[in-house]
Backbone bond lengths (Angstrom), bond angles and torsions (degrees), N, CA, C in turn:
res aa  C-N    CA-C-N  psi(-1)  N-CA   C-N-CA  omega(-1)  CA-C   N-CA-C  phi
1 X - - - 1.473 - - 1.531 109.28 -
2 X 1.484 119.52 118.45 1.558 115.02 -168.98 1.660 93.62 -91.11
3 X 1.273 113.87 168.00 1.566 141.19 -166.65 1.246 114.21 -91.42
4 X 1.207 141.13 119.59 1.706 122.99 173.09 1.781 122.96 -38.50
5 X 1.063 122.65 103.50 1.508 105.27 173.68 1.293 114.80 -26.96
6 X 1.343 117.00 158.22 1.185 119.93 141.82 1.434 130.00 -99.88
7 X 2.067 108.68 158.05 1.782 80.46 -151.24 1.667 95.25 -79.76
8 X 1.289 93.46 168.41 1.684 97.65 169.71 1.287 127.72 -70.03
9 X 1.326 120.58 141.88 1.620 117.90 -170.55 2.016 113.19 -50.16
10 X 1.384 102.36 -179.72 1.499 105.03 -159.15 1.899 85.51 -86.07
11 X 1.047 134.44 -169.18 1.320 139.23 159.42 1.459 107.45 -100.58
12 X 0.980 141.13 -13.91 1.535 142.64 155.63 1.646 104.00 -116.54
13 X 1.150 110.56 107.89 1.722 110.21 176.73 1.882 97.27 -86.23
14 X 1.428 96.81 123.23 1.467 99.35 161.32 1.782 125.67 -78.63
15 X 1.400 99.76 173.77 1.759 119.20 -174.10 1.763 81.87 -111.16
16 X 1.317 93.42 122.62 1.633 111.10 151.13 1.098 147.63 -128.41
17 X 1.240 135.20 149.39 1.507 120.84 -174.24 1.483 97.48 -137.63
18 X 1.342 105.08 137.67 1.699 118.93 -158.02 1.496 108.01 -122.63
19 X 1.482 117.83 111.99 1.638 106.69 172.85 1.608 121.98 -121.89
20 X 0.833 84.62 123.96 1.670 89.03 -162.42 1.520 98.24 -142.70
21 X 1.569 108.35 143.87 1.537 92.16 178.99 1.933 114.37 -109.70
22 X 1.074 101.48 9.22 1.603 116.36 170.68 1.514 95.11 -75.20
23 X 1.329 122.74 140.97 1.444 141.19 -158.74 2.102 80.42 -108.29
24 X 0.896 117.18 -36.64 1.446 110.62 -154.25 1.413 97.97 -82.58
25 X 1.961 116.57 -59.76 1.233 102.47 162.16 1.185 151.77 -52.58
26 X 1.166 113.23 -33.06 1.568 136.23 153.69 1.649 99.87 -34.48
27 X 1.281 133.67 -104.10 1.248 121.83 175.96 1.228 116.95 -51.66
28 X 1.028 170.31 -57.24 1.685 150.90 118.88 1.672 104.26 41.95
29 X 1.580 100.46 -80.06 1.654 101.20 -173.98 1.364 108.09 -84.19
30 X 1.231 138.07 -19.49 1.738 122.80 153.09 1.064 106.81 -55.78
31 X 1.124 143.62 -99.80 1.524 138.25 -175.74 1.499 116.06 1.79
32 X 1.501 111.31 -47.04 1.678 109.55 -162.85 1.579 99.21 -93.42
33 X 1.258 97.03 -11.85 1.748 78.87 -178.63 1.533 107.33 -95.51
34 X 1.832 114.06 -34.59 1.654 113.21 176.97 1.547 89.03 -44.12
35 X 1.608 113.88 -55.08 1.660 105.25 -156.15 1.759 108.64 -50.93
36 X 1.168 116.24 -32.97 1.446 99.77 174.36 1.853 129.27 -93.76
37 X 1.044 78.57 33.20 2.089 92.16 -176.78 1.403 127.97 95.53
38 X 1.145 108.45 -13.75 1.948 141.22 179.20 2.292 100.53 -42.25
39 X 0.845 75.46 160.93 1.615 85.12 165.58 1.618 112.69 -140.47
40 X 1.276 117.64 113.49 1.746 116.18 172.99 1.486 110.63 -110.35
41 X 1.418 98.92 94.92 1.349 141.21 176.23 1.580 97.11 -23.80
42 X 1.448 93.83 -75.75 1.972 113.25 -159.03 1.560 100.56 -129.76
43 X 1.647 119.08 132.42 1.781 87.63 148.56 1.782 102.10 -127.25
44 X 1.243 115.22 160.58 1.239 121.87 175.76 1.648 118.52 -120.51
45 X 1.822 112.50 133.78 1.230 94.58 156.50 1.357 157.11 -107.17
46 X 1.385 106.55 55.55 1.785 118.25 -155.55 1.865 72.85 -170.20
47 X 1.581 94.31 157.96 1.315 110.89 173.21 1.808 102.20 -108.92
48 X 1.314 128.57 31.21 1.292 106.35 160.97 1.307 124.28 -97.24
49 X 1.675 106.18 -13.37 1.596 104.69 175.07 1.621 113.92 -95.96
50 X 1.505 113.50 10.63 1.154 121.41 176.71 1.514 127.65 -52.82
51 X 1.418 127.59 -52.99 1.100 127.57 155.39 2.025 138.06 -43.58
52 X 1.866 85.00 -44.74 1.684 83.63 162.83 1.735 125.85 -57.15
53 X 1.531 108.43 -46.55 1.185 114.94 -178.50 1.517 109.16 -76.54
54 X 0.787 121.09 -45.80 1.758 97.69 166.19 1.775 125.99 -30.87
55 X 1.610 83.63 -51.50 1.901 105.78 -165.79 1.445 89.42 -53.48
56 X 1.518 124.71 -57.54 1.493 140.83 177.02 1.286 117.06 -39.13
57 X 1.120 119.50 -72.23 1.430 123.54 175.86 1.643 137.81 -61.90
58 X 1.797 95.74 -33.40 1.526 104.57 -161.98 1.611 120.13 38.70
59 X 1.251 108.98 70.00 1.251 119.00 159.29 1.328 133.59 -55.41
60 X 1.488 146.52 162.07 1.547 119.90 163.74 1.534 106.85 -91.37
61 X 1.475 116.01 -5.98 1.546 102.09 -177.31 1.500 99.47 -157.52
62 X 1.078 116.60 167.22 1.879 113.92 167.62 1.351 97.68 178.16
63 X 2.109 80.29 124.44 1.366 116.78 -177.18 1.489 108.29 -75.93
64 X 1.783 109.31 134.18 1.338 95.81 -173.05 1.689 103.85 -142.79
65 X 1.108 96.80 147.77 1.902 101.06 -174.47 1.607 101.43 -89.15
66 X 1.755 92.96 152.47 1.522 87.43 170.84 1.403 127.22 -93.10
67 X 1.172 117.36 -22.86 1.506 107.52 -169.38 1.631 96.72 -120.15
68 X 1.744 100.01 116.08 1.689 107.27 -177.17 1.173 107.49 -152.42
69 X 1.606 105.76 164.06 2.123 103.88 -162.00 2.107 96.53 -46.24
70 X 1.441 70.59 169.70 1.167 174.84 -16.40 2.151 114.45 -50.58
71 X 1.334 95.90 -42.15 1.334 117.63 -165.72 1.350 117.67 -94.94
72 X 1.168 122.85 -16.87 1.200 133.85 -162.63 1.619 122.70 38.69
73 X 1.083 109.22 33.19 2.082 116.51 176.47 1.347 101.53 -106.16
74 X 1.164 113.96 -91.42 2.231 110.71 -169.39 0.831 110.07 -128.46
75 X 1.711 124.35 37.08 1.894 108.81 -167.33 1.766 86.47 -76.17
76 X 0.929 124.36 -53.41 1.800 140.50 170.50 2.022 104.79 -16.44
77 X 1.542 102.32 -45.55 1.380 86.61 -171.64 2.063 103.04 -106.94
78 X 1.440 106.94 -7.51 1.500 109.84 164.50 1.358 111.86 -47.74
79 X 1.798 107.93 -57.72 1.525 118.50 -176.41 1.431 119.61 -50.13
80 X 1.786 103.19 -46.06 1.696 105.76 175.07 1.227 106.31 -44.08
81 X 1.632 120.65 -67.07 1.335 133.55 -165.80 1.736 112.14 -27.95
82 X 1.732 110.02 -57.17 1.166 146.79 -141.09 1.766 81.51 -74.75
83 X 1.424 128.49 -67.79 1.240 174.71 -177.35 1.625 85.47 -28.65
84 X 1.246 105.03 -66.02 1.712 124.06 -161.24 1.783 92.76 -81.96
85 X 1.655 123.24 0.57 1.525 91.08 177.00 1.526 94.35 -112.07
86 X 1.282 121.50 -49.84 0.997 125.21 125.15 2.066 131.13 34.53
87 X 1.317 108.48 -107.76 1.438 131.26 -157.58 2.051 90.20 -129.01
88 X 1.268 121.69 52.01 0.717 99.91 157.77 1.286 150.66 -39.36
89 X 0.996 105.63 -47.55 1.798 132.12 160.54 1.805 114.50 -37.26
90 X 1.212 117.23 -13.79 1.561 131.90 -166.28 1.872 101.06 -107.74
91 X 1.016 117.54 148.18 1.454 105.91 -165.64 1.567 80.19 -132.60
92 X 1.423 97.81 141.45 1.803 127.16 -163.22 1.424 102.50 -115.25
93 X 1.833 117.90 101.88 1.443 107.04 147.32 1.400 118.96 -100.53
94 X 1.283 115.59 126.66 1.631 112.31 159.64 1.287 107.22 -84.87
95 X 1.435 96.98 128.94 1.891 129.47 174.68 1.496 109.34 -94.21
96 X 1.184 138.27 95.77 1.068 111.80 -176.16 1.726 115.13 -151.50
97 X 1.334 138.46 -171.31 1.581 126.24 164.16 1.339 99.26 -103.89
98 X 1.489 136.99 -7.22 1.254 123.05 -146.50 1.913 91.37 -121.35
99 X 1.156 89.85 163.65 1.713 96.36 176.43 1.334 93.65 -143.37
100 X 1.483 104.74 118.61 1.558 120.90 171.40 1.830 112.18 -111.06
101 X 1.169 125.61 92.59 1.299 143.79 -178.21 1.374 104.69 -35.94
102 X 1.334 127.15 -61.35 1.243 126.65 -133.10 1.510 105.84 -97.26
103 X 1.749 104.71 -24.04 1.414 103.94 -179.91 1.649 107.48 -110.03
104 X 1.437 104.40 2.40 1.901 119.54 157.64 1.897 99.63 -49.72
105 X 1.193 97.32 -65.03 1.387 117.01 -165.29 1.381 102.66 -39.95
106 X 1.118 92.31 -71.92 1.631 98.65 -161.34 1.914 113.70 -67.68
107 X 1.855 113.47 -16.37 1.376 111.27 159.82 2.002 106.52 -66.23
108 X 1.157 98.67 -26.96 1.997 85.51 -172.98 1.626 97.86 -88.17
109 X 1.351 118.44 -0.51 1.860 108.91 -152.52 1.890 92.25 -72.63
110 X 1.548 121.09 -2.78 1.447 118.45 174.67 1.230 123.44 -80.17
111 X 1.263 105.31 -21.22 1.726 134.71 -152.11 1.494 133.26 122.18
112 X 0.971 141.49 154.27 1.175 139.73 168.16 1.427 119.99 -72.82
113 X 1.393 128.87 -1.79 1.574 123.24 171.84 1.281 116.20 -61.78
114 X 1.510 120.67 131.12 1.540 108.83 177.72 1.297 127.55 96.44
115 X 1.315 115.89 -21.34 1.520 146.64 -132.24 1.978 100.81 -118.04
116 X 1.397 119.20 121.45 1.286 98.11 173.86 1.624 94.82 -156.44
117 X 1.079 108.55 144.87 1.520 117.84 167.15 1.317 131.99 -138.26
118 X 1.329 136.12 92.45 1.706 138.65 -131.17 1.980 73.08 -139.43
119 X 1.771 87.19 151.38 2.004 99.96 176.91 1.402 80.23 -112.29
120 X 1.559 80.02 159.57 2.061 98.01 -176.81 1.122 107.81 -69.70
121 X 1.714 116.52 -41.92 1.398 111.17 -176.62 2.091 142.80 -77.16
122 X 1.750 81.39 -1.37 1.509 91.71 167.74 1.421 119.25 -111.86
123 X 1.828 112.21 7.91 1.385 108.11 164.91 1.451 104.70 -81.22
124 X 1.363 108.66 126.91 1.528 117.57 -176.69 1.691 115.46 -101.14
125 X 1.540 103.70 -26.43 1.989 112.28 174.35 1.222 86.54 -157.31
126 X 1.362 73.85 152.53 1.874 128.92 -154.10 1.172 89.36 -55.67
127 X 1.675 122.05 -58.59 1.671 138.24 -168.53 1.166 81.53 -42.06
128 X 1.283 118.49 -90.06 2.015 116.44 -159.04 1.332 114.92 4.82
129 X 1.894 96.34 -77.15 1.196 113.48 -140.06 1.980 85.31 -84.37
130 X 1.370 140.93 -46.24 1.151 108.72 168.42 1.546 145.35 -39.63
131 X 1.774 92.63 -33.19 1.494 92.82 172.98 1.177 122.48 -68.74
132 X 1.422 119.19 -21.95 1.296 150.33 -163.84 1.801 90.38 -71.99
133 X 1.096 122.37 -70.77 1.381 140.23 174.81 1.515 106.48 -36.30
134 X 1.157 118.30 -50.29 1.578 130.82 -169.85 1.837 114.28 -62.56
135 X 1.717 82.20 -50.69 1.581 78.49 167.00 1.397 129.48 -58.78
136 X 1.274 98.98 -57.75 1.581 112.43 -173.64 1.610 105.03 -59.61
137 X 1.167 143.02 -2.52 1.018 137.90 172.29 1.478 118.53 -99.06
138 X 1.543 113.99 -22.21 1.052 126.51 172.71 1.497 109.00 -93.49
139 X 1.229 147.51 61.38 1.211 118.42 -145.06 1.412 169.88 3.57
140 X 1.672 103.81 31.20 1.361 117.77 -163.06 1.350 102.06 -98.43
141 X 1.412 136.13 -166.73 1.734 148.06 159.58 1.027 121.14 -109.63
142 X 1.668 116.62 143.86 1.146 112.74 -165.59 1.941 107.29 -124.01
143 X 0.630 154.05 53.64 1.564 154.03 -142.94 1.859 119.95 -114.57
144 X 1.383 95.34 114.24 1.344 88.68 159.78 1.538 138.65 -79.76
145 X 1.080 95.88 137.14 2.082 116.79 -174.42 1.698 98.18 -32.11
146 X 1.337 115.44 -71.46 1.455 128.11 149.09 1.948 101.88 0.05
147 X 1.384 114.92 -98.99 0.985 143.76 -159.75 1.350 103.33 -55.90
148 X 1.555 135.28 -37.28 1.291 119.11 -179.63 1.289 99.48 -90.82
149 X 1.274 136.83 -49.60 1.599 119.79 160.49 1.756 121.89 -14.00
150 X 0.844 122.67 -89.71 1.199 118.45 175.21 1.840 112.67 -54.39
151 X 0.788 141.56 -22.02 1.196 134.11 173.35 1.939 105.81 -67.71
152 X 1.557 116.12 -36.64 1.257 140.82 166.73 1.658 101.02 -43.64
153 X 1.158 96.95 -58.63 1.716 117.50 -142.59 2.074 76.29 -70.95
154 X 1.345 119.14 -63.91 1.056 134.48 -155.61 2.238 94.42 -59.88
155 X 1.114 126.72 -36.68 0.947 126.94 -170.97 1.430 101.88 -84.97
156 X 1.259 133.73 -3.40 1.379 129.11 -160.71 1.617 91.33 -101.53
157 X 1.602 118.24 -45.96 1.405 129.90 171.95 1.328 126.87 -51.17
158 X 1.124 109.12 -31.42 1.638 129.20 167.89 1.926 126.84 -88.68
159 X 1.757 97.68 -12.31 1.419 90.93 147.48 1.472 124.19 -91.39
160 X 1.526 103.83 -21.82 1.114 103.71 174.14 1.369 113.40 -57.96
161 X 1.650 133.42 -68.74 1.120 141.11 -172.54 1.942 108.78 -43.49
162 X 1.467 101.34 -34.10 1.788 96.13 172.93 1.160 117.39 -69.22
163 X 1.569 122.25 -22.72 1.626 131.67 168.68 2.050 113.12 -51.89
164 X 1.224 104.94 -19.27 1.524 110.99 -177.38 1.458 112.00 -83.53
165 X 1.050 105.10 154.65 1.802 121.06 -159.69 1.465 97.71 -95.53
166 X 1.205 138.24 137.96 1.457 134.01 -174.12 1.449 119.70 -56.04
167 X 1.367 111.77 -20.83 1.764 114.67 164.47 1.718 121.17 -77.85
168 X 1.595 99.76 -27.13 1.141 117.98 175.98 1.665 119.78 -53.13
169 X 1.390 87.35 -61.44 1.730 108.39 178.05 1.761 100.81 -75.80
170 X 1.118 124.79 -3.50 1.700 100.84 170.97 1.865 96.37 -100.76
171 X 1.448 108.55 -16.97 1.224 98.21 166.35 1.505 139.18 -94.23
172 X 0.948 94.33 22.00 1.600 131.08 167.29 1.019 120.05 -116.93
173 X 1.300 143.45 2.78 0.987 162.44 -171.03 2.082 109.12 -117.08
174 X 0.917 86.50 -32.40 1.764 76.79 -171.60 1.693 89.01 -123.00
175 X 1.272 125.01 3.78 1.781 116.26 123.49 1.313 119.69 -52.08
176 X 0.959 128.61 -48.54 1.574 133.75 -156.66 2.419 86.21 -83.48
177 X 1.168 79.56 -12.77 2.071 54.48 168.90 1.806 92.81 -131.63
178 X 1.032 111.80 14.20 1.495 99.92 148.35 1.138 119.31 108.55
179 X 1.281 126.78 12.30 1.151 131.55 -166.95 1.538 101.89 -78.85
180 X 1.213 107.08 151.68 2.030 124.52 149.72 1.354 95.80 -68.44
181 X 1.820 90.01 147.33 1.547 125.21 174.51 1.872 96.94 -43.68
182 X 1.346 110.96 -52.83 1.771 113.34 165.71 0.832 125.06 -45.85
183 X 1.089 118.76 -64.29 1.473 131.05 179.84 1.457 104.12 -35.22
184 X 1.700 128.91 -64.08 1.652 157.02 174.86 1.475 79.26 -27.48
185 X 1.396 99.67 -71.05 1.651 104.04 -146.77 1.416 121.42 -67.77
186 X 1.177 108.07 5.26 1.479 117.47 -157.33 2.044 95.74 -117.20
187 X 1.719 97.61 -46.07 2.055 91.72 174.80 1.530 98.35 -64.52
188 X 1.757 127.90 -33.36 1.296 116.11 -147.38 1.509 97.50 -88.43
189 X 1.578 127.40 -12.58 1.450 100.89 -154.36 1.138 109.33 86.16
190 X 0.997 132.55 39.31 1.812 109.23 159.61 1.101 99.52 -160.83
191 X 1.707 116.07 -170.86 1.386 123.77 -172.19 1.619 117.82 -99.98
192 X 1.115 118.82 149.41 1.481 118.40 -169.99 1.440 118.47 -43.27
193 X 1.413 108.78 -26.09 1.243 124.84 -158.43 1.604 99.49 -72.21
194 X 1.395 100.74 -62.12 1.668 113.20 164.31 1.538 107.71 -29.77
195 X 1.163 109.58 -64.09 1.652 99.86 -159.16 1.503 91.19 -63.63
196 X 1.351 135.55 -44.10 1.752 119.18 -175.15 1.289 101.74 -56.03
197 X 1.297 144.72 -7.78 1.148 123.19 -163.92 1.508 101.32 -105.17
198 X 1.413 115.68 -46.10 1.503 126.12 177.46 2.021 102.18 -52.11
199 X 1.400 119.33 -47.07 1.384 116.11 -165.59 1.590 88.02 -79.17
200 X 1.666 157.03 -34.02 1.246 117.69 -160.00 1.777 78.44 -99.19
201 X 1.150 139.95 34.67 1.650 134.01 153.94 1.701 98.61 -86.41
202 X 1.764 108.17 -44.72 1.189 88.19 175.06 1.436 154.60 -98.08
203 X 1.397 88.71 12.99 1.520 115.93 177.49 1.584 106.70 -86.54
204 X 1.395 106.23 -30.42 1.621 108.64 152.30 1.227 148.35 -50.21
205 X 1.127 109.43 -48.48 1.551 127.68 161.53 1.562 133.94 -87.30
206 X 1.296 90.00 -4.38 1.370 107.52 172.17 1.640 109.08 -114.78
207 X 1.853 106.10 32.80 1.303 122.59 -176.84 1.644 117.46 10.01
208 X 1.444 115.03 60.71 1.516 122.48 169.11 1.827 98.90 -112.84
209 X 1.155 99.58 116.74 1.209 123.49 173.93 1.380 110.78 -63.25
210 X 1.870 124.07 155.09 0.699 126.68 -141.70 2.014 100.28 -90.05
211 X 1.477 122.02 142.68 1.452 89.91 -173.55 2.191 77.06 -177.41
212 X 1.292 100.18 -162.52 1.984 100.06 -175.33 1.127 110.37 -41.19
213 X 1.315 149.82 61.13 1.428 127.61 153.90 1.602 103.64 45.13
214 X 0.998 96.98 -115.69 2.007 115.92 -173.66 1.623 109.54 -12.28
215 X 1.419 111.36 -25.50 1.409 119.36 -129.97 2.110 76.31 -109.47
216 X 1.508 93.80 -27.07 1.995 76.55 -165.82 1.510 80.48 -113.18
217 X 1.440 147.71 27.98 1.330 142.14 153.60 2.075 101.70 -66.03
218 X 1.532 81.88 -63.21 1.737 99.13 -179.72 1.154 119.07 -52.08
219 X 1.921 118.47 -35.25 1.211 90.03 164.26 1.598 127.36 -116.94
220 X 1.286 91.82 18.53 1.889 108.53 147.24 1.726 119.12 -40.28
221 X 1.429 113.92 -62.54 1.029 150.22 -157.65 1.927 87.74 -89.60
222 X 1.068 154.28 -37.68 1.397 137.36 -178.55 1.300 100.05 -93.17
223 X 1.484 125.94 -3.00 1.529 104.30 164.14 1.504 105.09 -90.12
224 X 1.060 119.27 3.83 1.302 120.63 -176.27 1.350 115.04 -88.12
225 X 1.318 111.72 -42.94 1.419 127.70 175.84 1.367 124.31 -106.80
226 X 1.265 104.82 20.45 1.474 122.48 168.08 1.653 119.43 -106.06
């Protein structure tokens, strides 16, 4: 019974530094990359010592998760950000299940060189996601279909929201914490009537078609906070 080869090393073996705060994946994805000729420099599990060890190591790339202690929300993609103003020279994939829009944005708002963001659960072979690695280390992009969709979707919401008139958006704004049309009319100074008129301006431009009231307040208010 013969053995699976193993594959042959890369012709340029990269320097990596891996942060992830799963202990299992963390060694999980060292393992597969030593196994293909790779070198993993450093790995960390929290993104606050992320920046030192880069500075330390000079890696050519480092894979990084988004949501890790303390909080578990975006300290993971703050660090990329930080990383990319930083060590430009270092090429940033985020590995991750989660897609965070708002701080996506602002890691590509430099450019996309270097730059990669693939979810764990739609890398299906190993190849992919190494080649995937290769680029982004060399200066190429790495992006899931997934991931620019919603980054799309998320930029389309935010021209919308610039379409609002500065009374508009404060009156959309103290919707989003709940107030009655009274209530509006009563912090803003004006008459109720006003505020109906300002909210179906903004149910307009925030192209929500006409349908329950209640129903396009709520999602008035998640383009807001989305």
């Amino acid at each position: 019974m013969s053995t699976p080869a193993t594959p042959p090393p890369p012709t340029t073996p990269l320097r990596i530094v891996i942060a992830e705060d799963s202990a299992i994946l963390r060694d999980g994805l060292a393992g597969l990359l030593t196994e293909r000729g790779h070198e993993v420099v450093a790995m960390v599990g929290d993104a606050s010592t992320l920046s030192d060890v880069v500075g330390a190591h000079n890696p050519d790339v480092a894979v990084v998760d988004v949501r890790m202690p303390p909080s578990f929300t975006d300290e993971g993609l703050l660090a990329a950000i930080e990383l990319r103003r930083k060590y430009p020279m270092t090429g940033v994939l985020v590995f991750s299940q989660w897609i965070e829009t708002r701080y996506a944005t602002e890691l590509l708002a430099g450019g996309a060189s270097g730059v990669g963001y693939l979810l764990k659960d739609r890398v299906a072979d190993v190849r992919d996601f190494i080649d995937a690695l290769n680029r982004v280390a060399t200066g190429g992009t790495a992006l899931d279909p997934e991931v620019v969709s919603q980054l799309m979707g998320a930029a389309r919401q935010q021209d919308s929201l610039a379409r609002l008139t500065p009374r508009e958006r404060a009156v959309l704004e103290l919707m989003a914490q709940g107030l009655t049309n009274n209530s509006i009319a009563t912090t803003l100074t004006v008459t109720e009537r006003a505020v109906e008129k300002h909210i179906g301006n903004i149910f307009a431009k925030l192209d929500l078609p006409p349908s329950d009231t209640h129903h396009r307040r709520v999602l008035a208010v998640l383009r807001l906070k989305g």
